[in-house]
VOGU-830735 format. One record per residue (C-alpha): residue in three letters; x, y, z. Coordinates in steps of 0.2 Angstrom, whole numbers, plus 5000, padded with zeros to 4 digits. Layout:
# VOGU-830735
AlaXYZ
...
***
This chain:
# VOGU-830735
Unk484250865164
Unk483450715156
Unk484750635145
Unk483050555133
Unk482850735129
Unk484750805127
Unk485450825112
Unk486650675109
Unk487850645097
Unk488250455092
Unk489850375087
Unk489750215079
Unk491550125082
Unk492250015070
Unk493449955083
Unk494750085082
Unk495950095097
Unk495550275097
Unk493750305097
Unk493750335115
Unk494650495112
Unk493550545098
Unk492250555115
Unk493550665122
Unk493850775110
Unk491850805111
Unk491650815130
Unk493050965127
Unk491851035120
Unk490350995131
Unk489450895119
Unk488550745125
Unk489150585116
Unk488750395116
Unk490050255108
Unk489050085102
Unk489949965093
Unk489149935077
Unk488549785078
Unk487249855090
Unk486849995079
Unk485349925072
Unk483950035061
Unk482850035077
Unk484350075086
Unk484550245078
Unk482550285076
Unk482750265096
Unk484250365099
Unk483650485087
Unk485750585087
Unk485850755081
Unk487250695072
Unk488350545069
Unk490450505067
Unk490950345060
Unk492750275068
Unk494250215063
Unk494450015063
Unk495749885060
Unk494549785045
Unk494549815026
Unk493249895018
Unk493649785002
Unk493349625013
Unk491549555010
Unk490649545028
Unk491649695033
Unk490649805046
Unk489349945037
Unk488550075045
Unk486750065044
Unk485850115030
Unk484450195037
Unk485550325042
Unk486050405024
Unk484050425026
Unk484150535043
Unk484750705035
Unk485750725049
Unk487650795049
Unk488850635048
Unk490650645048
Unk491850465042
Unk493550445050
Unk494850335042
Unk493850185040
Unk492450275044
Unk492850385029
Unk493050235017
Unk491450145020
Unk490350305018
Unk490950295002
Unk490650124999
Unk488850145004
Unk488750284993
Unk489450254977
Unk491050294977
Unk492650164978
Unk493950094992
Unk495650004984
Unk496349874994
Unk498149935001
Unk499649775002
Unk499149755019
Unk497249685010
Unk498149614997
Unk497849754985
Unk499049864974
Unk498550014984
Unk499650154994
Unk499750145014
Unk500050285023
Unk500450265043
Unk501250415054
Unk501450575052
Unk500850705035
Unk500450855028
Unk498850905024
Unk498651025010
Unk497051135007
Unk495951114992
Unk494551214992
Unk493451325007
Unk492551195019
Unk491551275036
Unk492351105042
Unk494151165041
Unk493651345043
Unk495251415055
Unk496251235051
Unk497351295039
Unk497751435044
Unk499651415048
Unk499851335032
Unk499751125028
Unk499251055043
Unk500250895052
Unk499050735057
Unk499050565059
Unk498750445046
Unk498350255049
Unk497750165034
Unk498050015021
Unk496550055011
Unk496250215001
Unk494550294993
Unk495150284974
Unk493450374970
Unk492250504979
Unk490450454978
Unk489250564970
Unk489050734977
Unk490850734987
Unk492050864982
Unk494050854989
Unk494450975000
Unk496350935006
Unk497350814999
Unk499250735006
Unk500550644997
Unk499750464997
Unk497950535002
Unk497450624986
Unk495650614996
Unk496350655015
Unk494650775016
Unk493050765009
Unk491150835009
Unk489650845001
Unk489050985008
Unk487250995002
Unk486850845014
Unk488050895028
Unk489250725024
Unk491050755028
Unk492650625028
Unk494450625033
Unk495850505029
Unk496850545044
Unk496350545064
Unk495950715070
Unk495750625091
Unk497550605091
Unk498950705100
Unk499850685084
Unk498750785075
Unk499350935085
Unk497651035078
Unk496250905075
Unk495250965092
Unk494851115081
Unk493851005067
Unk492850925079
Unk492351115086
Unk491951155069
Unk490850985066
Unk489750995081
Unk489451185077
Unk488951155060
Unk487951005067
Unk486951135080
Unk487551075096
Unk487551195110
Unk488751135120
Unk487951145137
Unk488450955143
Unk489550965158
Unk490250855172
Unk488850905182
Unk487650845168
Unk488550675169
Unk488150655186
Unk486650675183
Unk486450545170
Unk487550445178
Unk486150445195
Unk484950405185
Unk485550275176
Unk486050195193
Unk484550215200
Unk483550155185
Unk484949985184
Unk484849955207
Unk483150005209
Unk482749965227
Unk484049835227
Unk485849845238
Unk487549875231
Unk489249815238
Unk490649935233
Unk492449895232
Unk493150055242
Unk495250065238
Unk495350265244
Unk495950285228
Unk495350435215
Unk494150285206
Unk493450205218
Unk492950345229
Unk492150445216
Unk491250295213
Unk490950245231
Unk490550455231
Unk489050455217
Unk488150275221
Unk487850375238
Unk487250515230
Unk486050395220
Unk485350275232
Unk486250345249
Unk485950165263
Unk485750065248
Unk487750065248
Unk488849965259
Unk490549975255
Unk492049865260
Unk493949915261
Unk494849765259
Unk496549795267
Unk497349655257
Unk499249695266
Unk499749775250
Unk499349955254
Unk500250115256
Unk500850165273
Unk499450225284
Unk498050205272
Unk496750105279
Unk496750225294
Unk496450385281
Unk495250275270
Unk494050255285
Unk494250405293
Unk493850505275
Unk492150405270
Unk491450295287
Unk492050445298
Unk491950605288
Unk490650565275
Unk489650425285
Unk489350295272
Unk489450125275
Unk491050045274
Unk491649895281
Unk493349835284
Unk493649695280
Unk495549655286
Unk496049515273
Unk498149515274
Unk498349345279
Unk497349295265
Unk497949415252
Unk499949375256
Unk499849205262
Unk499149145244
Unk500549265235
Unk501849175246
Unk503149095233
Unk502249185217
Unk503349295204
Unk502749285191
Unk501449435187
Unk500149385179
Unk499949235191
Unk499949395204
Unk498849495198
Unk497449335195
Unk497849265213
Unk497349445219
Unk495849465207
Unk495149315211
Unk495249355230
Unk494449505227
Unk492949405219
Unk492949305236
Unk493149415249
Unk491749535239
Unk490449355239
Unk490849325257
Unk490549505262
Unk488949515250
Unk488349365258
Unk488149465274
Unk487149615266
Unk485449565265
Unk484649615247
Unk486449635240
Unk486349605219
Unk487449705213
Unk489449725214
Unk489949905211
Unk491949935202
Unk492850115200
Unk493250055180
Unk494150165170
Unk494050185150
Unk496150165152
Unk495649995162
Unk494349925148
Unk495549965134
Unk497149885143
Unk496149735144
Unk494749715130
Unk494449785117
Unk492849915120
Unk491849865105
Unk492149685110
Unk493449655095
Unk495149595093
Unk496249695103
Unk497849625112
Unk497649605129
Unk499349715139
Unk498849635156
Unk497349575167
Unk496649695178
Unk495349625192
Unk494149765189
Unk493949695171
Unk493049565161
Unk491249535170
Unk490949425190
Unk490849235188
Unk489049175188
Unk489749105205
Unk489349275212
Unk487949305209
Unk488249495208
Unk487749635193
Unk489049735188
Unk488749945190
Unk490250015182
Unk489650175183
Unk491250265176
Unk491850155163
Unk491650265148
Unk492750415158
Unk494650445157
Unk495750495174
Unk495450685172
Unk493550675170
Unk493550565184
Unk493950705195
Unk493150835188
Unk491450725193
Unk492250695209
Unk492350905212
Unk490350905206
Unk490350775220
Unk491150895234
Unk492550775236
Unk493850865247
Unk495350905234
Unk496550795244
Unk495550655236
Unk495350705220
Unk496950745218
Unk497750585222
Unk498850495212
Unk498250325204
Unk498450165215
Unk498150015207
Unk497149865212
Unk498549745216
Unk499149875226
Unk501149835230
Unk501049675221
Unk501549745206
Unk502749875210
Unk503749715220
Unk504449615206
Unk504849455208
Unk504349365225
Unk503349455236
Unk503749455255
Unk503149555270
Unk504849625274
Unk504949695255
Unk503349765257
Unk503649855272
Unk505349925268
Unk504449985251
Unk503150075261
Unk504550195268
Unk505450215252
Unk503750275246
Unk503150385259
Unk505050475260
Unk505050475240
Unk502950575239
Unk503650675256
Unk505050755244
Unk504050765231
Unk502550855241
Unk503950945250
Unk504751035232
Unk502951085225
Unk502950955210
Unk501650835216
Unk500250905207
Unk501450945189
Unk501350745190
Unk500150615185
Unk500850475194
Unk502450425206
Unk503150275215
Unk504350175222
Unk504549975216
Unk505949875225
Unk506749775213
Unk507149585217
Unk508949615218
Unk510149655230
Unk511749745228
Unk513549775238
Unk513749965249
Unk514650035261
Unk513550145273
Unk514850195290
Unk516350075287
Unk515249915286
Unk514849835270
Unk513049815265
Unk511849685253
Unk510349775251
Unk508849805241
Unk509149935226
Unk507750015222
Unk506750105208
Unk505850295206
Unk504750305193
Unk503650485189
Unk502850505172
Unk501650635165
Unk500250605155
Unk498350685151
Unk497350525153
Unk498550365158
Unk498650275140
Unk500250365135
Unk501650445145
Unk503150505148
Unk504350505163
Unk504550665172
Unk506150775172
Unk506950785191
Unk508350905193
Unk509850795197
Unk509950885213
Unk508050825220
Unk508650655211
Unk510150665223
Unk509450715238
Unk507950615238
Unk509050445235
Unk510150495250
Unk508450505260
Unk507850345257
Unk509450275259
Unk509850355277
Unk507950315282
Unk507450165274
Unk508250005282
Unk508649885270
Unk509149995251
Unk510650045249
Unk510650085230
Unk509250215221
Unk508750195201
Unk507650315192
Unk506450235177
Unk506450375165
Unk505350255151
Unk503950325143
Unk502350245140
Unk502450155127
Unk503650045127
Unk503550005142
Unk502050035157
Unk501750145167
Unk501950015184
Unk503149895182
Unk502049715183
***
């Protein structure tokens, strides 16, 4: 499949934290999507692009501020189906001739509406055709600004309490705007507008994973060229579908490197190796780095100054292995969406950063390395469906997430190597029970963190002062929310007495049940 010739749908972000799962929502429905900020969405931009059709995102600006973002002009000339989200919604009408009020939060009189509402049909739209079906439908609201008055040609088709314009269209022209956020989970039924607005827009559906990998090869090969690539090889699900399609792209061009930074899992550097240099002969080297990793987080608790110290030995470890491989320009990373959006803002705007992440944020010119991020636009679960396209054995694919620091962060407080060791085994006994009662797979993520405290027991007729420790186990669809997972108390019981009768060193068992938010899903 060429991807200059597929049908592509294009969403100009505004900056939303949300937009992502606006490309979700599309993907679901096998549509092939591209996100661009909108500063880069230029008149040439879109002549070039040439989409079949175009949604505008939310955003966290006023439409009523001078120099707030526009979309571009030239695209009211396209005649091609366009569909305005939330802010999205309120500058097509702006650049159309209808009127956005300022809400208190822009220092206007208006109404703000955030949370939950009913939306109420008004009139017969192809857009909502099946939506209301049930009755007013629930979605999400998120806006201080409100259209006060439709352009010229837009009709309302559903309305809520303090959105008297919650869905709009000129139908003539194939425009369409909603107030609320179809993307989100909390509009329970918003998957079905987007179903209705690619079929009206004429899109087929025919982009699959397997497309992907094919526009991801060539974009990779188009990026390398004949050049090497050094890729960062954990073993978890990221890297090795990355490690998995750069070999299917430009095969001895690759060498990877394993860096056992002493913060791993029990026995995985011998199952790493074994699976890719052994089983799937690429080229991996091991690069055995724990002197380097723990000696420098000696004394360290606090955990953003862990999480730095190991990125930054990641940077160096990659240069000194790089500096080996003859031709080596670019650095490859196993990037998520969930990574990107945790860290920066994806259009580049003002999000709050939640934590640094060492696969995040550009090389230093130090390195002299490109970046290939091959799957940075991809959440967890479309990951591995490109990882089954791939042929990667399900044992793989199927992994919980591992993050980069590894240990570091599920060992608050001071690291040591006798804490890393005696977590180890609580892990390992803890996803043994787990594996053991079926529920491994009904569960996004599980592990143990050693807390830095120690508390009084009696185990035989001795007193103890051991390590307590924490279980944690959360679902979730794609890592940026979650919840915790509901144990019986009998597996809750019996697992504890496990690691406490096998695990030298705890002598007291916690389970986390926070969700995500408020909390994280790791601890550090």
């Amino acid at each position: 499949m060429d991807i200059d010739t597929h049908d592509c749908l294009l969403i100009i972000d505004f900056g939303s934290q949300v937009t992502q799962l606006i490309a979700r929502r599309l993907r679901e429905q096998n549509v092939y999507c591209e996100i661009h900020p909108y500063q880069n969405v230029t008149d040439a931009m879109l002549a070039d692009l040439n989409p079949k059709a175009v949604i505008l995102s939310g955003g966290p600006d006023s439409v009523t501020r001078a120099g707030s973002p526009r979309a571009p002009n030239s695209l009211w000339r396209m005649g091609i189906p366009v569909l305005g989200i939330c802010y999205g919604q309120q500058t097509m009408m702006q650049q159309l001739g209808g009127l956005v009020e300022g809400g208190k939060i822009s220092g206007g009189g208006g109404t703000a509406e955030f949370g939950r509402a009913k939306v109420t049909p008004a009139g017969t739209l192809d857009l909502l055709d099946g939506w209301f079906d049930a009755g007013p439908e629930q979605v999400w609201m998120s806006h201080g600004d409100h259209v006060s008055k439709i352009a010229p040609g837009f009709e309302v088709y559903g309305t809520s309490p303090n959105a008297p314009y919650a869905v709009i269209a000129d139908t003539s022209r194939n425009y369409y705007g909603v107030q609320f956020h179809p993307e989100v989970h909390h509009t329970p039924r918003g998957a079905k507008l987007y179903e209705n607005f690619v079929r009206l827009a004429g899109f087929k559906g025919g982009w699959t994973m397997d497309a992907y990998r094919d526009i991801a090869i060539a974009k990779i090969r188009e990026q390398v060229g004949d050049k090497q690539v050094i890729c960062g090889l954990s073993g978890g699900v990221d890297s090795s579908v990355t490690a998995a399609l750069l070999h299917e792209a430009i095969g001895d061009q690759l060498t990877c490197v394993f860096v056992d930074h002493g913060l791993l899992r029990l026995n995985e550097a011998d199952d790493v190796m074994t699976m890719f240099r052994d089983n799937m002969n690429l080229k991996v080297i091991y690069a055995d780095e724990k002197e380097l990793f723990l000696g420098a987080l000696e004394g360290q608790s606090d955990p953003e100054t862990k999480r730095k110290i190991i990125g930054g030995l990641f940077i160096d470890v990659f240069q000194k292995y790089a500096n080996k491989i003859e031709g080596a320009e670019f650095l490859a990373q196993g990037t998520l969406y969930p990574d990107v959006i945790e860290s920066v803002s994806f259009s580049g705007g003002p999000s709050v950063t939640i934590k640094s992440h060492h696969n995040v944020g550009g090389l230093p010119e130090k390195m002299g390395l490109k970046l290939v991020e091959p799957l940075r636009e991809l959440f967890k679960d479309e990951v591995r469906a490109l990882g089954r396209e791939l042929g990667l054995p399900a044992s793989f694919i199927g992994r919980h997430p591992f993050p980069g620091p590894g240990l570091a962060i599920r060992c608050p407080g001071e690291i040591t190597r006798e804490k890393l060791d005696i977590l180890r085994q609580a892990d390992a006994v803890y996803i043994d029970q787990i594996r053991k009662h079926g529920l491994y797979h009904d569960i996004w993520q599980a592990f143990v963190a050693i807390l830095p405290v120690r508390t009084v027991g009696v185990m035989g007729d001795g007193r103890t002062y051991d390590f307590a420790c924490a279980l944690r186990a959360v679902t979730s669809v794609d890592g940026m929310t979650a919840d915790y997972y509901p144990f019986s108390h009998n597996f809750l019981g019996e697992t504890a007495t496990r690691i406490i009768n096998e695990v030298a060193g705890i002598n007291r068992v916690t389970y986390d049940i926070t969700s995500k938010p408020p909390g994280t899903i790791e601890w550090e």
